[in-house]
C-alpha positions as CSV (number, residue, x, y, z in Angstrom):
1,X,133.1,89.2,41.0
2,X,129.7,87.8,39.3
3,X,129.4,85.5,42.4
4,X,129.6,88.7,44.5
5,X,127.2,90.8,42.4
6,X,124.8,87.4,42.3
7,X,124.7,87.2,46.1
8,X,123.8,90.8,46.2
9,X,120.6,90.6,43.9
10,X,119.9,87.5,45.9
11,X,119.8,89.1,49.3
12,X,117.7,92.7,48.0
13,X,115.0,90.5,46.4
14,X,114.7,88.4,50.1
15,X,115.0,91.1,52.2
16,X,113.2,94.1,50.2
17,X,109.8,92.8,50.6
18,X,110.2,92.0,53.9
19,X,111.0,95.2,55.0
20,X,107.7,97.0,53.2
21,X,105.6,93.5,55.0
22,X,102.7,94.6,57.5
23,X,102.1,92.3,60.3
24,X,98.4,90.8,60.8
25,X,96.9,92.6,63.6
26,X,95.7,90.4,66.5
27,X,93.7,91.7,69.3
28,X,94.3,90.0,72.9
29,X,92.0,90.7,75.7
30,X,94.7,93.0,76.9
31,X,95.4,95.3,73.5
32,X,91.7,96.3,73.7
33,X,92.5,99.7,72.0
34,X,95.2,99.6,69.2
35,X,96.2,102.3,66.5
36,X,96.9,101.4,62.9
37,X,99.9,102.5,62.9
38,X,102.5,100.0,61.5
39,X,99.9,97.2,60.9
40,X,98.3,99.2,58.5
41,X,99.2,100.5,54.8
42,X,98.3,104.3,53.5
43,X,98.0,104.9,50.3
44,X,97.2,108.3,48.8
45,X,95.6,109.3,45.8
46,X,94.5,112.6,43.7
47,X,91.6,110.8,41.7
48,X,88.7,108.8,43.4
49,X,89.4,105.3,42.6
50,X,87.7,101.7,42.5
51,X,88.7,99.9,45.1
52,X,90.1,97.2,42.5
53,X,92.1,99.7,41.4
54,X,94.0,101.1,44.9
55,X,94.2,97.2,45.6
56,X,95.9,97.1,42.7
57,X,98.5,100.3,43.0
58,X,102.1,99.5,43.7
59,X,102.4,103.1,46.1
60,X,101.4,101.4,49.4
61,X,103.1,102.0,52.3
62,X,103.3,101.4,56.0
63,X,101.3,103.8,58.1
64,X,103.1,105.4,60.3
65,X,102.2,108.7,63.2
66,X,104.8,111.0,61.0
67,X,102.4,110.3,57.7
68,X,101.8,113.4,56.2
69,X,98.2,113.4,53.8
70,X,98.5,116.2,51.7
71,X,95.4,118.6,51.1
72,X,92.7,117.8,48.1
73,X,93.4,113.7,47.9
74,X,91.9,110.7,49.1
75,X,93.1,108.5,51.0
76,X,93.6,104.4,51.3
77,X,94.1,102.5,54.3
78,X,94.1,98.5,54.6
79,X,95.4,95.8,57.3
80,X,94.8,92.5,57.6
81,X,92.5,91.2,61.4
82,X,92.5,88.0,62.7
83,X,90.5,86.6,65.6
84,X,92.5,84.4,67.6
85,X,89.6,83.3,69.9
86,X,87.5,80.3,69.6
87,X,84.2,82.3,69.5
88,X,83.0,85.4,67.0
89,X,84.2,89.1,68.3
90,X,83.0,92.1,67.9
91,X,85.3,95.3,66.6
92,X,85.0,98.6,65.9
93,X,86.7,101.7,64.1
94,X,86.2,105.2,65.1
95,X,85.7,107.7,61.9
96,X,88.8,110.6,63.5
97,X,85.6,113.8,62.1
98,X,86.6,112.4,58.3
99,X,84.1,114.0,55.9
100,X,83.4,110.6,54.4
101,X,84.9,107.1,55.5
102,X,84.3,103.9,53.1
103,X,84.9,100.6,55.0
104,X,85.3,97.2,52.8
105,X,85.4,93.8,54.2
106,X,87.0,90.9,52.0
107,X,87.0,87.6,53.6
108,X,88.3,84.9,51.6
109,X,89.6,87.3,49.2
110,X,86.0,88.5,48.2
111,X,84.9,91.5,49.2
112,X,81.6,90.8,51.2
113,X,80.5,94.3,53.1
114,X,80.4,98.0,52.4
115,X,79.8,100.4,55.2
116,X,80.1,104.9,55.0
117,X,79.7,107.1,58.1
118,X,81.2,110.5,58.4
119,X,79.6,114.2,58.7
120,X,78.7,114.2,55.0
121,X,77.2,111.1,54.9
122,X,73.3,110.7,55.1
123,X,71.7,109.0,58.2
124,X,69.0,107.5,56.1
125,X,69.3,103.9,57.8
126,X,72.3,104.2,60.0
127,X,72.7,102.3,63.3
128,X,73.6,104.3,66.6
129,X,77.3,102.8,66.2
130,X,77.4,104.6,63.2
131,X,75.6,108.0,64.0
132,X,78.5,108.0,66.7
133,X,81.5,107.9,63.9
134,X,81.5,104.3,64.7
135,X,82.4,101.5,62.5
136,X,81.3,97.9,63.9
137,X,81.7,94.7,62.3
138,X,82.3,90.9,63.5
139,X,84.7,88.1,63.0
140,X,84.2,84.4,63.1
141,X,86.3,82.2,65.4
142,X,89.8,82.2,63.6
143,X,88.5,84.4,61.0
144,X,91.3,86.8,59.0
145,X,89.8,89.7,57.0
146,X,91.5,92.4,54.9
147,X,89.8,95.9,55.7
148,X,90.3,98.7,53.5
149,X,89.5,102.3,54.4
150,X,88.6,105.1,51.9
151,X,88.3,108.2,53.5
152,X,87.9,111.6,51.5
153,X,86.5,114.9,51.2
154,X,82.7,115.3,49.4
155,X,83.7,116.9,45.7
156,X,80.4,119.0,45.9
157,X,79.3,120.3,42.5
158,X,81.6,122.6,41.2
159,X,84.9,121.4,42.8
160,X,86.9,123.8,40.5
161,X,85.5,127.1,41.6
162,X,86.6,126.0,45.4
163,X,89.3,128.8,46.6
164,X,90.5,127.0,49.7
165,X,92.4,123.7,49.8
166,X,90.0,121.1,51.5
167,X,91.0,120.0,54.9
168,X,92.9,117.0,55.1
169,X,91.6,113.8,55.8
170,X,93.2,112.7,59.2
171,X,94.6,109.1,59.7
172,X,94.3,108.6,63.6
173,X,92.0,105.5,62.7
174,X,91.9,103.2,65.9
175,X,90.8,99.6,66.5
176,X,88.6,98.6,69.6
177,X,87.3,95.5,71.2
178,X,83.6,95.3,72.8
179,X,85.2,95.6,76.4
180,X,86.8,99.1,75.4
181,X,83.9,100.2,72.9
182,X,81.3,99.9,75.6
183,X,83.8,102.2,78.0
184,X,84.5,104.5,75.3
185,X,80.7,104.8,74.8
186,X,80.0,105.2,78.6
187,X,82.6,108.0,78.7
188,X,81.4,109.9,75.3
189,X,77.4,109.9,77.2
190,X,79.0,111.4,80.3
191,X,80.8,113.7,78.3
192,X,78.1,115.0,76.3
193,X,75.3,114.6,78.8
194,X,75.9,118.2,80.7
195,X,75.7,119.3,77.0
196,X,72.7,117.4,75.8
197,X,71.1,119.4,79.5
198,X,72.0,122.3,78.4
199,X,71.2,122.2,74.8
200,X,67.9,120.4,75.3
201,X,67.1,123.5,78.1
202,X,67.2,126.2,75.3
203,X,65.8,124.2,72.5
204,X,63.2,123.4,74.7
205,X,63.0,127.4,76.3
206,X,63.5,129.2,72.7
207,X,60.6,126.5,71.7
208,X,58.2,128.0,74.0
209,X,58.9,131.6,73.5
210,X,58.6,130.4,69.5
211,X,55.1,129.3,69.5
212,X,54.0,132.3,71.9
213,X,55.5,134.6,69.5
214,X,53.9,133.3,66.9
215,X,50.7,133.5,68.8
216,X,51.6,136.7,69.1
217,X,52.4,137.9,65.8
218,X,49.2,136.1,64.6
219,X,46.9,138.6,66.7
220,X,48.9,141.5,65.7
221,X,49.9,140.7,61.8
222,X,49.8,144.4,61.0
223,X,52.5,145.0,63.1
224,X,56.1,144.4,62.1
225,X,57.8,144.3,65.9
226,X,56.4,141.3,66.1
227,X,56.8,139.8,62.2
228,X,60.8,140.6,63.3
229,X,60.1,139.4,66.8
230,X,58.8,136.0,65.7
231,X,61.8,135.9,62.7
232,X,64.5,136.3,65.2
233,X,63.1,133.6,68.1
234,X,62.9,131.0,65.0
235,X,66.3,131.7,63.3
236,X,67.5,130.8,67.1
237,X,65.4,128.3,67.4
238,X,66.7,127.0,63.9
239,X,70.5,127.6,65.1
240,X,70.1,125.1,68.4
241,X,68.4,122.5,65.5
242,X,71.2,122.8,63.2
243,X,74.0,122.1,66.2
244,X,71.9,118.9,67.3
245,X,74.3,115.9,68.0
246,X,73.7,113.4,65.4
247,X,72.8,110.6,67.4
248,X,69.7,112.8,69.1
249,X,66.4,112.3,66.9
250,X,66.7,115.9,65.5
251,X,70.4,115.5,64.6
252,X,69.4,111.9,62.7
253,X,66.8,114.2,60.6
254,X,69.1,116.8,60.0
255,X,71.6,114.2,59.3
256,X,69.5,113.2,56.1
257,X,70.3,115.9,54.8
258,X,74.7,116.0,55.9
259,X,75.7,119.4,53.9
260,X,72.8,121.0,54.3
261,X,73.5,120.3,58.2
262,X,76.8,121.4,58.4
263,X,76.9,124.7,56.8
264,X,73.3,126.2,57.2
265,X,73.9,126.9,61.0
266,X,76.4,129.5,60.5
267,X,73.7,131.0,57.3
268,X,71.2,131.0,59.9
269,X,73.4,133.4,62.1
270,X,73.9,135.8,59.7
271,X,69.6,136.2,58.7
272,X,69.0,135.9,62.6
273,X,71.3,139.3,62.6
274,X,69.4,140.6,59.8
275,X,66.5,140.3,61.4
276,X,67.9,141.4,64.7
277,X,68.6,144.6,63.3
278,X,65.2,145.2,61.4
279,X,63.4,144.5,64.8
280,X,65.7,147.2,66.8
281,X,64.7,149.5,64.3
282,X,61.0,148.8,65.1
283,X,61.6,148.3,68.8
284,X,63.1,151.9,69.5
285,X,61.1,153.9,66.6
286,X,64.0,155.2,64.4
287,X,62.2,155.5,61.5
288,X,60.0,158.2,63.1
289,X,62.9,159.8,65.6
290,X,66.0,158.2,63.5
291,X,66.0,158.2,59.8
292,X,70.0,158.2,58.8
293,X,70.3,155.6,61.6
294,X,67.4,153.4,60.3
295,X,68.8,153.8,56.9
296,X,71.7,152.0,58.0
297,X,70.6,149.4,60.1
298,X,68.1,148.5,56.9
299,X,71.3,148.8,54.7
300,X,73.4,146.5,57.0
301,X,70.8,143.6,57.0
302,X,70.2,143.7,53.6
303,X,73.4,143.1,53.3
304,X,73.8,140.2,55.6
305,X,70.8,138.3,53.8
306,X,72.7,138.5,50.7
307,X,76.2,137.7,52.1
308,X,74.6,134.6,54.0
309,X,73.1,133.3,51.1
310,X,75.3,133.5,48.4
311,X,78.2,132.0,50.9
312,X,75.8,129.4,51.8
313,X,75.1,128.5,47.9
314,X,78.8,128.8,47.2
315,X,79.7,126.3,50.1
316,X,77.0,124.0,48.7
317,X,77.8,123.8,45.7
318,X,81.9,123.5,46.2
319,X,82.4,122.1,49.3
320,X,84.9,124.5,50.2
321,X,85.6,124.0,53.7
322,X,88.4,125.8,54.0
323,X,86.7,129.1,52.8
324,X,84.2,128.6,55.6
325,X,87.2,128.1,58.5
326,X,88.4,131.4,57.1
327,X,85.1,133.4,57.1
328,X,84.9,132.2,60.9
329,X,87.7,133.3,61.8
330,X,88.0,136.4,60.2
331,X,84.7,137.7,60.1
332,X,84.0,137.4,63.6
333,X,86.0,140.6,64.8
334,X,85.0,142.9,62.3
335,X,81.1,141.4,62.9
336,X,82.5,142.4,66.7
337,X,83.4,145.6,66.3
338,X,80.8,147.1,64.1
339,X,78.3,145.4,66.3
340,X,79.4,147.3,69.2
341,X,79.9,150.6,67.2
342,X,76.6,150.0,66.6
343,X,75.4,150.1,70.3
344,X,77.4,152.6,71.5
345,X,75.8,155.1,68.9
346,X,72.7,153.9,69.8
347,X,73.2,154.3,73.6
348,X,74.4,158.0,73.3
349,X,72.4,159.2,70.5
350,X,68.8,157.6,71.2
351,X,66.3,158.5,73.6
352,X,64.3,156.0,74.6
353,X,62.9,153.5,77.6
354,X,63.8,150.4,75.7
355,X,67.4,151.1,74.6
356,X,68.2,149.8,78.6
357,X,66.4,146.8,77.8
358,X,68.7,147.0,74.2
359,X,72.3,147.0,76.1
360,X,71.2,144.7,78.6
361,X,70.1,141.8,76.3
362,X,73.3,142.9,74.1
363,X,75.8,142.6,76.7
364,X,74.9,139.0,76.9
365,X,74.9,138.4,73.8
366,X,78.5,140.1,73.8
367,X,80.5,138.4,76.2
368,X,78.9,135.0,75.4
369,X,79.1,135.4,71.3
370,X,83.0,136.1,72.4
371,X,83.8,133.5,74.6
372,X,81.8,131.0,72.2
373,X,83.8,132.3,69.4
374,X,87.2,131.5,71.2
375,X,86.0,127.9,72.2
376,X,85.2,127.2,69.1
377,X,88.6,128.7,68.0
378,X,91.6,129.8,70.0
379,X,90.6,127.6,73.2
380,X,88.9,124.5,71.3
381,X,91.0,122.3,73.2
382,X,90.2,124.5,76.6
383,X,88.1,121.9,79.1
384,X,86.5,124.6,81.2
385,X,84.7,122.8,85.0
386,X,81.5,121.5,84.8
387,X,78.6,122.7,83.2
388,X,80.7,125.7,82.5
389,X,82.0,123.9,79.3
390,X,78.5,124.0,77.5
391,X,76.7,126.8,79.3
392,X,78.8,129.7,77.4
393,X,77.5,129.3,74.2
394,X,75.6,131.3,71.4
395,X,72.5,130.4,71.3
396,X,72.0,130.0,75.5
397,X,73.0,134.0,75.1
398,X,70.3,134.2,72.7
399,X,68.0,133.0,74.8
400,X,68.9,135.6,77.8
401,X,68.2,138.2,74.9
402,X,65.1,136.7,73.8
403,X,63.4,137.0,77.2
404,X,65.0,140.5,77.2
405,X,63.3,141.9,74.2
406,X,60.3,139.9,74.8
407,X,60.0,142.3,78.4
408,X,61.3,145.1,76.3
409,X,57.7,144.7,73.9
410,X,55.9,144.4,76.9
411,X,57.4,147.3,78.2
412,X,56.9,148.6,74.7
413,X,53.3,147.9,74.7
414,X,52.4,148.9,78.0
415,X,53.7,152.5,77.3
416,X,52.1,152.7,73.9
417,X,48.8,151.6,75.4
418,X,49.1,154.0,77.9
419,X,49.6,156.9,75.4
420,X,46.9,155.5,73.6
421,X,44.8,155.9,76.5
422,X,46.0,159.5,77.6
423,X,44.7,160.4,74.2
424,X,41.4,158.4,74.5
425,X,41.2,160.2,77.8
426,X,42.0,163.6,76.2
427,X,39.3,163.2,73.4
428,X,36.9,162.1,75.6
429,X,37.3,164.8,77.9
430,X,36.8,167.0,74.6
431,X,33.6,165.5,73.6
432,X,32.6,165.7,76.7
433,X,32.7,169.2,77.0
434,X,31.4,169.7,73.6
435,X,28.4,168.1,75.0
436,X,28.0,169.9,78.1
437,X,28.6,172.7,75.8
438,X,25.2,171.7,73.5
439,X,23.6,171.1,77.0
440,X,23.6,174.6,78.5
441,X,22.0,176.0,75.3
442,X,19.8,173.6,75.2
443,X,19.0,174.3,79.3
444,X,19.0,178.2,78.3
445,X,16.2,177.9,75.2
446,X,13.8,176.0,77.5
447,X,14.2,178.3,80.8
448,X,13.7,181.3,78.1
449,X,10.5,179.9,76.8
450,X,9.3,180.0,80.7
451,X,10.4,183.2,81.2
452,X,8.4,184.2,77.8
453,X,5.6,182.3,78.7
454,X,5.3,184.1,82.3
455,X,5.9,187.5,80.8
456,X,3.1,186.5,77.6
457,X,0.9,186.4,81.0
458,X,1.7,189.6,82.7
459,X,3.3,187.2,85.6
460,X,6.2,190.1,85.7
461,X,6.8,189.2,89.5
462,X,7.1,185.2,89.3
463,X,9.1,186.0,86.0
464,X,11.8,188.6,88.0
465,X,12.0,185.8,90.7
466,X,12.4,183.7,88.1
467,X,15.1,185.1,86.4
468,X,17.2,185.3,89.6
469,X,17.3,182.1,90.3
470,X,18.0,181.2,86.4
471,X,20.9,183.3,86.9
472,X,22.4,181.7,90.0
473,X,21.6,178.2,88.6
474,X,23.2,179.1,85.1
475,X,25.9,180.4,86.8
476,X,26.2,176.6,89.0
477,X,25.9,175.0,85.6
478,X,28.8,176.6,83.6
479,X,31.1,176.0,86.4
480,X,30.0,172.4,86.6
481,X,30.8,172.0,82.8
482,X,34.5,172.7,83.3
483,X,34.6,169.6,85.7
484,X,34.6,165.8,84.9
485,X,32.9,165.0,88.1
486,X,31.5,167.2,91.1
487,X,30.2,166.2,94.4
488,X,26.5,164.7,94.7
489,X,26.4,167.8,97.5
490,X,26.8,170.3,94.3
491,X,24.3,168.1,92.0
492,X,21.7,167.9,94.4
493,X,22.3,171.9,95.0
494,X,21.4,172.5,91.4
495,X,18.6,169.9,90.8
496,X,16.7,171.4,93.8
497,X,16.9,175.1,92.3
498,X,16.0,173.9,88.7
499,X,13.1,172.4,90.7
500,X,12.3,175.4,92.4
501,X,12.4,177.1,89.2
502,X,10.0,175.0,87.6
503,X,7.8,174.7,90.1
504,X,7.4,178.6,90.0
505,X,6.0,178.0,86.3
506,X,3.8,175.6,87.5
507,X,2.2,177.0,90.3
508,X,0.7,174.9,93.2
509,X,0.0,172.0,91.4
510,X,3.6,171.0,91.3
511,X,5.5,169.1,93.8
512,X,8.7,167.6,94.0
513,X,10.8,165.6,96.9
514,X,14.5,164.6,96.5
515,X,15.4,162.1,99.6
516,X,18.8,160.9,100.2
517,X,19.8,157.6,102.0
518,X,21.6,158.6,105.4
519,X,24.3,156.3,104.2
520,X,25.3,158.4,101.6
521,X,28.0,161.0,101.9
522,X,26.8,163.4,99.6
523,X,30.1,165.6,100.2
524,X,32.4,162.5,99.3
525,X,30.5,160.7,96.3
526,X,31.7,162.0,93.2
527,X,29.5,161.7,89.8
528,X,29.6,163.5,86.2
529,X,27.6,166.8,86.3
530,X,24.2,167.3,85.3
531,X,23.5,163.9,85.3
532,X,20.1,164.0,87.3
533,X,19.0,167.7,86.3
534,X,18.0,166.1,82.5
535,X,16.4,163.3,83.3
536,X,14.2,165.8,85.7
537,X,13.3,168.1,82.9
538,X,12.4,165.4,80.3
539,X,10.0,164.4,82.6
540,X,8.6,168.0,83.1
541,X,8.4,168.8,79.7
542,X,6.9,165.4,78.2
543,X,5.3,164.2,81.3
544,X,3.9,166.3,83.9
545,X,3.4,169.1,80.9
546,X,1.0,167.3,78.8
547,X,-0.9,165.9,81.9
548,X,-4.0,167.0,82.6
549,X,-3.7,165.9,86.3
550,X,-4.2,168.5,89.1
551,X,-1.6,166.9,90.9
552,X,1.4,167.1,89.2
553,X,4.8,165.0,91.1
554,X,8.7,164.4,90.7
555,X,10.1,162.3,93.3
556,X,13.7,161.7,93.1
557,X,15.4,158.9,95.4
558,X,19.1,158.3,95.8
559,X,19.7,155.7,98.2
560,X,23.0,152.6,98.7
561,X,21.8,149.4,97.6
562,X,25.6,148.0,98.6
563,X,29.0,149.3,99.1
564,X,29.7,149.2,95.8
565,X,26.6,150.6,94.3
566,X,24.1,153.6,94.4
567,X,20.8,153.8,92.9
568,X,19.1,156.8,91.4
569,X,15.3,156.7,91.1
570,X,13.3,159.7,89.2
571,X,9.8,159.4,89.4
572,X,7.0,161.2,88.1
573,X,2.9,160.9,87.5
574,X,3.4,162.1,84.0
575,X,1.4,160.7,81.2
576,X,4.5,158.1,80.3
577,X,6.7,157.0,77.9
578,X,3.9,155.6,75.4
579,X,1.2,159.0,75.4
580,X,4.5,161.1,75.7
581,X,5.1,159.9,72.0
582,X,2.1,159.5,70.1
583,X,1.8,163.0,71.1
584,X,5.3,163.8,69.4
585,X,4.2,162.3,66.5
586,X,1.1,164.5,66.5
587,X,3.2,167.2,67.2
588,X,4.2,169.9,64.3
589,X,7.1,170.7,66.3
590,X,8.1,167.3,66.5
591,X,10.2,168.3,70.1
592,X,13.1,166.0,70.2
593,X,14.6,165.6,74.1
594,X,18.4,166.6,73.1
595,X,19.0,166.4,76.9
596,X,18.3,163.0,77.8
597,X,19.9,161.8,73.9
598,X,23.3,164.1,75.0
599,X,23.2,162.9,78.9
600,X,23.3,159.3,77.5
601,X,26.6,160.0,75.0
602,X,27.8,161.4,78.2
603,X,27.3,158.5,80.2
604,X,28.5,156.2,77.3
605,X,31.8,158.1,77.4
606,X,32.1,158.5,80.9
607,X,31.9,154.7,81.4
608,X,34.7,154.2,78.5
609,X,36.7,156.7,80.5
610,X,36.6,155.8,84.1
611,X,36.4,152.7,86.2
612,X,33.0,153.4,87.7
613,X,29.9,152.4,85.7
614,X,26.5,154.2,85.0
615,X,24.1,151.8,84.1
616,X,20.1,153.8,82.8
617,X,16.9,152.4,82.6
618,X,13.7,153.8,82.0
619,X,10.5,152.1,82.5
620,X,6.6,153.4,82.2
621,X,4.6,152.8,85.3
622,X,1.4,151.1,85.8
623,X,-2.1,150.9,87.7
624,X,-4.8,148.6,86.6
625,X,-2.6,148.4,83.4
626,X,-2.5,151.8,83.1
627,X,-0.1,154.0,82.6
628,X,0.3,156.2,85.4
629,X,4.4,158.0,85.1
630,X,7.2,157.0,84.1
631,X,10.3,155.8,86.3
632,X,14.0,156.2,85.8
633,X,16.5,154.4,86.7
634,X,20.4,154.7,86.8
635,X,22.7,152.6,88.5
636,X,26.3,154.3,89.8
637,X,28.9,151.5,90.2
638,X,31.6,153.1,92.9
C-alpha cells in the first residue's frame, strides 16, 4: 500500500510541471505571424510590480484565447524566443490599443532592454515602429531571449475618485517576422491613406478659413460675430489636430503630451458648441429681436464650457476611461435632440435672411455628427466603400458649415452695409435739402436788395419787370429743391432768367452768353440743381459789381471733353479773386458768399452719394500779370 501511495507522489511531481511547461517559440520562414497564445504565460496582478517581483510570483499560467483579464489590474506576459537561423532576425510585437505596454529583454538571464509604447505613452524619442504600436527588437544567430510584457492602464492622479472600472487591458499580443511586418506595414498605409487625404484636406481647408478669419476679426475687433466666428473655425481646427494619427508630425507633437491628446478632442467639442451658439446669437440678432431665446442660447453655452472643463480636469486627473465611453454614448442623443429642438424653434419663430444659411450649414452638421457618432459606436466595425469610410466624419461636416456661415456674414454684411447706406443716402438727401433750403433765402435777400435798390431810384418799371421774372424764377427754384437731380435743359432755363434778371439791374453794360457743345443732350444729362446759378451770382456780386469797367461779361461754357466727362466753364471780367477780398476785408459788412460755401457742401455730399463726380476749381485770370476775371471750373464725371 506505501509502494502504491510512493508511486503516486512520484508520477504528480514528474508530470505536474510538465503540464504547466511553455514551449520556446521558434519562428520558421513559414510561421511569419504567430499569436502568444500557449507559448506564452499571463500573469495578473492588482498592484504595479517590479519586474523582479512578477518573475518571481508562483500565479503564472499558460495564455490561452479564453483568458479572461479582469478590469483595474495589470497584466504579465512572458515567453521564451529563439532564432533558429544562422544570421540575426528581426521581430516585432504589435501593442492590441493597450494604454501602456512595458517590453523587457533578458538574454543570458540579465535583463538588457526596456522599451514602452501605447496611447499614454509620450513620443518624446520614439522610432516610427513605435509610433505605429510596434514593438521591434533583434536576435543574434541562435540567440534565446525571455520577453516579458507589462501592459496596464495609466493610474492618473487621483485613482480613487475614478467612478468607472478602467477598460481592460487586452491580450491579443502577436509575433511577426520582417517578411510579414513590412506587409502588415504596406497594408496599415493603404488603409489609412484615403484617411490621411481626407483628413489632411480639412486640416488643410479649416487652416485657410482660420487665418482669414483671424484676418478678419483683426479689422473688425469691436465686433463680436467675428470674435465667435474666429473661436469656432479654431476649436475645429483644434478638433482635426487632436484626431491626428500619431505617426503624422502633428500626432508625434501631440503625442508628447499622450493624456492631454486623448481626452482634449472631445473638450474641444463641447467649447466649439459654446461658441457655436454665442455666434448664432450674433449672426441672427436675438438679442435686439429675441431676448428669452438669446437668454438661453447664452445659458446653454455657459453651461457647456463648464461641463467640458470640469469633465476634462476630472478625466485628467483619474484616468477614468470608462466615464468618458459612457458620456459618449450617452450624451450624444440628448446633445441630438435638444440641438435640433433648438433649430426648429429657430426656423419657425425667427425672421431673418440668414436662418436659411443657419438650417443649411446644420443639416450637415446633422446627418454627419450622426453617422460619425454611430461609426464610432454602433457600426465601429462597419467598413463602408472607399473613401466613404473617412469622408462622413465630424469635423469634414464642420467644414461644410464653416464655409456656410462664412457666406452667411457675407451675406450678413452685405445687407447691413446696404442699410447702412440707405440711411447715409437718407441723411444726405436731408442735408441736402436743408441746404437748398438756406439757399433760396439766401437767393431771395439778394434779388430783394435789387428790387430795393431799383425802387430807391424811382426805376418803378424795370423793378415791375423785375419782379415778374423773380416770381417765375423763384417759382423754378422751389421746385428744383424738391429734386436730387434735374435736367441740364431745366438748369440752363433758370440760369438764363437769373441772368436776364440781373442784367435788368445792370443796364447795358452787362452781357452774358451761355454756349452749349452740340454734343450734349441737354434733355438727357442729369446734374444736382442750382449748381451753375451760384457760381454765376458770386461772380456778379464780388466781381462784375465792384468793377469799375464799362464792359461788364459772364460767359458760361458747357461743352464734352469725352464720353465720360463734361466741363463747365464760368467766366467773367470781374476784378478777381485777390481785389474781390481785400475789398471784403475793408468791408464793414464783411459779405460772406453763403452760396458758393453751401453749393460746395452740396457738391461734397452729392459725390458721397452718387457714382458721378463733381470736381470745382476756381482760378483768377491774367493779362500782362494782371488780373483781369476770374474763371470757374467744375468737372461732371457721367
Amino acid at each position: 500500500m506505501s509502494k502504491s501511495y510512493l508511486k503516486i507522489v512520484l508520477f504528480l511531481c514528474l508530470t505536474i510541471p510538465a503540464i504547466g511547461k511553455r514551449d520556446t517559440l521558434i519562428i520558421t520562414d513559414t510561421s511569419a505571424y504567430v499569436p502568444l497564445y500557449h507559448f506564452g504565460e499571463i500573469y495578473a496582478s492588482t498592484s504595479d510590480e517590479t519586474i523582479e517581483k512578477a518573475n518571481r510570483n508562483q500565479h503564472w499560467q499558460i495564455l490561452t484565447k479564453e483568458y479572461q483579464v479582469p478590469r483595474n489590474q495589470i497584466v504579465w506576459i512572458r515567453f521564451s524566443l529563439k532564432n533558429q537561423f544562422n544570421k540575426p532576425q528581426q521581430y516585432f510585437i504589435r501593442n492590441p490599443d493597450n494604454e501602456q505596454s512595458d517590453y523587457y529583454i533578458f538574454r543570458n538571464n540579465q535583463q538588457i532592454e526596456h522599451y514602452q509604447n501605447g496611447e499614454f505613452v509620450s513620443t518624446w524619442g520614439m522610432s516610427r515602429n513605435e509610433l505605429l504600436g510596434v514593438f521591434d527588437f533583434s536576435l543574434a544567430a541562435g540567440e534565446t531571449i525571455e520577453l516579458y510584457i507589462k501592459a496596464s492602464n495609466h493610474k492618473g492622479v487621483i485613482p480613487f475618485l475614478r467612478l468607472f472600472p478602467q477598460r481592460a487591458i487586452k491580450t491579443t499580443y502577436a509575433l511577426l517576422n520582417e517578411k510579414r511586418f513590412e506587409q502588415w506595414l504596406d497594408n496599415y498605409y493603404v488603409h489609412n491613406l484615403e484617411e490621411l487625404q481626407v483628413r489632411t484636406f480639412y486640416q488643410g481647408g479649416l487652416g485657410i478659413i482660420l487665418v482669414i478669419a483671424f484676418l478678419i476679426f483683426y479689422r473688425n475687433r469691436h465686433e463680436k460675430i467675428y470674435l465667435y466666428y474666429l473661436l469656432y473655425v479654431l476649436s475645429a481646427f483644434a478638433f482635426t489636430l487632436f484626431k491626428s494619427r500619431s505617426f503624422t508630425y502633428v500626432g508625434r507633437l501631440l503625442g508628447l503630451v499622450p493624456m492631454i491628446k486623448f481626452y482634449a478632442a472631445e473638450t474641444i467639442m463641447w467649447l466649439g458648441l459654446a461658441v457655436y451658439l454665442f455666434f448664432v446669437t450674433e449672426l441672427l440678432d436675438l438679442r435686439k429681436n429675441h431676448h428669452q431665446l438669446s437668454k438661453f442660447l447664452s445659458r446653454l453655452g455657459k453651461g457647456f464650457i463648464v461641463y467640458s472643463i470640469l469633465v476634462f480636469f476630472w478625466l485628467l486627473l483619474t484616468n477614468d476611461s470608462g466615464l468618458q465611453v459612457w458620456l459618449f454614448n450617452n450624451n450624444r442623443i440628448p446633445l441630438f435632440l435638444l440641438y435640433t429642438g433648438t433649430i426648429v424653434y429657430i426656423a419657425r419663430n425667427v425672421r431673418s435672411s440668414m436662418v436659411k444659411y443657419l438650417l443649411f450649414g446644420n443639416g450637415f452638421l446633422i446627418v454627419f455628427g450622426m453617422l460619425a457618432w454611430l461609426k464610432a459606436g454602433i457600426l465601429n466595425h462597419q467598413h463602408w466603400y472607399g473613401i466613404f469610410n473617412h469622408l462622413f466624419t465630424l469635423p469634414l461636416a464642420i467644414l461644410i458649415e464653416i464655409i456656410v456661415f462664412a457666406l452667411a456674414i457675407a451675406k450678413k454684411i452685405e445687407e447691413e452695409r446696404n442699410i447702412k447706406t440707405e440711411l447715409e443716402q437718407k441723411t444726405m438727401q436731408v442735408e441736402m435739402m436743408a441746404l437748398r433750403s438756406q439757399m433760396n433765402p439766401h437767393f431771395l435777400f439778394n434779388s430783394l436788395n435789387s428790387i430795393r435798390y431799383m425802387v430807391m431810384i424811382n426805376d418803378n418799371e424795370n423793378a415791375s419787370d423785375y419782379l415778374s421774372k423773380f416770381s417765375k424764377l423763384l417759382r423754378m427754384i422751389l421746385n428744383h429743391s424738391e429734386k436730387n437731380v434735374i435736367r441740364l435743359s431745366e438748369e440752363l432755363l433758370a440760369l438764363r432768367l437769373y441772368l436776364d434778371i440781373e442784367k435788368r439791374r445792370f443796364g447795358d453794360n452787362f452781357s452774358y452768353s451761355v454756349m452749349v457743345d452740340e454734343q450734349i443732350e441737354a434733355e438727357a444729362l442729369q446734374i444736382p440743381p442750382m449748381l451753375l446759378q451760384p457760381f454765376v451770382e458770386n461772380s456778379i456780386w464780388h466781381g462784375l459789381m465792384p468793377s469799375t469797367k464799362p464792359d461788364k461779361r459772364i460767359e458760361v461754357f458747357i461743352k464734352k471733353i469725352n464720353e465720360t466727362m463734361v466741363e463747365f466753364l464760368i467766366k467773367d471780367n470781374g476784378i478777381g479773386r485777390i481785389k474781390a477780398n481785400e475789398l471784403k476785408v475793408k468791408s464793414m459788412k464783411n459779405h460772406q458768399s453763403k452760396g458758393t460755401e453751401i453749393t460746395n457742401q452740396r457738391v461734397e455730399l452729392f459725390n458721397r452719394n452718387y457714382s458721378n463726380k463733381i470736381a470745382i476749381s476756381t482760378n483768377d485770370l491774367y493779362e500782362h500779370n494782371n488780373s483781369v476775371g476770374t474763371m470757374v471750373r467744375i468737372l461732371y464725371e457721367l
